[in-house]
C-alpha positions in Angstrom: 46.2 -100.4 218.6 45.7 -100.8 214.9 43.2 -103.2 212.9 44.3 -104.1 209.2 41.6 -105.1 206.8 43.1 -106.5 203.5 41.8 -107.9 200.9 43.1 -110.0 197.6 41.8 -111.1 194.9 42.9 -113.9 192.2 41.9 -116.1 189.2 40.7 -119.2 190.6 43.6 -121.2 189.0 45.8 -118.9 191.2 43.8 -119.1 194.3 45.8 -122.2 196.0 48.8 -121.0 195.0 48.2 -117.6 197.1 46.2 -119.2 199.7 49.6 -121.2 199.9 51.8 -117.9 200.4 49.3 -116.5 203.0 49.2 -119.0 205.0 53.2 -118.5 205.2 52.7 -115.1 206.1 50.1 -115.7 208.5 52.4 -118.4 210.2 55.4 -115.9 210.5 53.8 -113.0 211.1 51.8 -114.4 213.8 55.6 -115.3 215.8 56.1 -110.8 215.5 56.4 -108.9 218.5 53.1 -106.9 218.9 50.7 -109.0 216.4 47.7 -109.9 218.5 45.3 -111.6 215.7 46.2 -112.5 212.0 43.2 -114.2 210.5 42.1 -115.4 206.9 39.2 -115.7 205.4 38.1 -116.6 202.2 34.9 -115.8 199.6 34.8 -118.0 195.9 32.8 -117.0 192.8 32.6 -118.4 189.4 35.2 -116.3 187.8 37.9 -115.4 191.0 38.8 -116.2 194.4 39.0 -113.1 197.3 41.3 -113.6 200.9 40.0 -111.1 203.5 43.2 -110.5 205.8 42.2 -109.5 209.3 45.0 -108.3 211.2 45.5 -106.6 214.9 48.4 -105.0 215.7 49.5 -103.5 219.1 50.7 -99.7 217.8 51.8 -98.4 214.7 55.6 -99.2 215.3 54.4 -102.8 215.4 53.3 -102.2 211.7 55.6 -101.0 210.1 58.0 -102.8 211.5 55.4 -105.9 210.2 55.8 -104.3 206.7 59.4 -104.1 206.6 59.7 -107.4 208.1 62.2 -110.0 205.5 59.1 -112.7 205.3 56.4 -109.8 204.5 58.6 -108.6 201.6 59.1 -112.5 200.2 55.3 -112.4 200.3 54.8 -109.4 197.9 57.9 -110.7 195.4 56.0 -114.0 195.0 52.3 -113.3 194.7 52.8 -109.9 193.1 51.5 -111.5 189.5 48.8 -113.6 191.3 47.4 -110.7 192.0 44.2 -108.9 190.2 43.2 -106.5 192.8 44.2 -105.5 196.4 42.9 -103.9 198.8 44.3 -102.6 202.8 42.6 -100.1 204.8 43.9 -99.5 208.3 41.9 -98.3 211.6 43.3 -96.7 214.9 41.5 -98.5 218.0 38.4 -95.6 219.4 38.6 -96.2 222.9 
């Protein structure tokens, strides 16, 4: 099992806007064979908006197959210059 922290950051007069596309993402990707949690979060400051992306996923083939998936790459083609700063760090399940 594999655990998915992401995290991405925006101007506030982006945030909506890629709130919007995430919660796309986190509709379709929740329907994938092998997601067991996909979860946002999010954390405002004066100056830029940040999503925390919590995702479990039963094995790596899941994954990948996640990241290759036609509505992940739509994701990254429209938020790619909403973007100031990203984050993705991925754990294997101890135990």
């Amino acid at each position: 099992m594999l655990t998915v922290i992401a995290t991405l950051s925006s101007e506030n007069s982006d945030a909506e806007r890629l709130l919007t596309e995430l919660e796309n993402l986190q509709q379709s990707s929740r329907q994938e064979v092998g997601c067991l949690r996909y979860e946002l979060s999010v954390k405002n400051d004066a100056e830029q908006t940040s999503y925390l992306v919590s995702e479990q996923w039963a094995s790596n083939e899941h994954f990948e197959a996640h990241k290759n998936a036609p509505h992940f790459k739509a994701f990254g083609d429209a938020v790619g210059e909403l973007i100031t700063s990203t984050n993705i760090d991925v754990y294997k399940t101890i135990g």
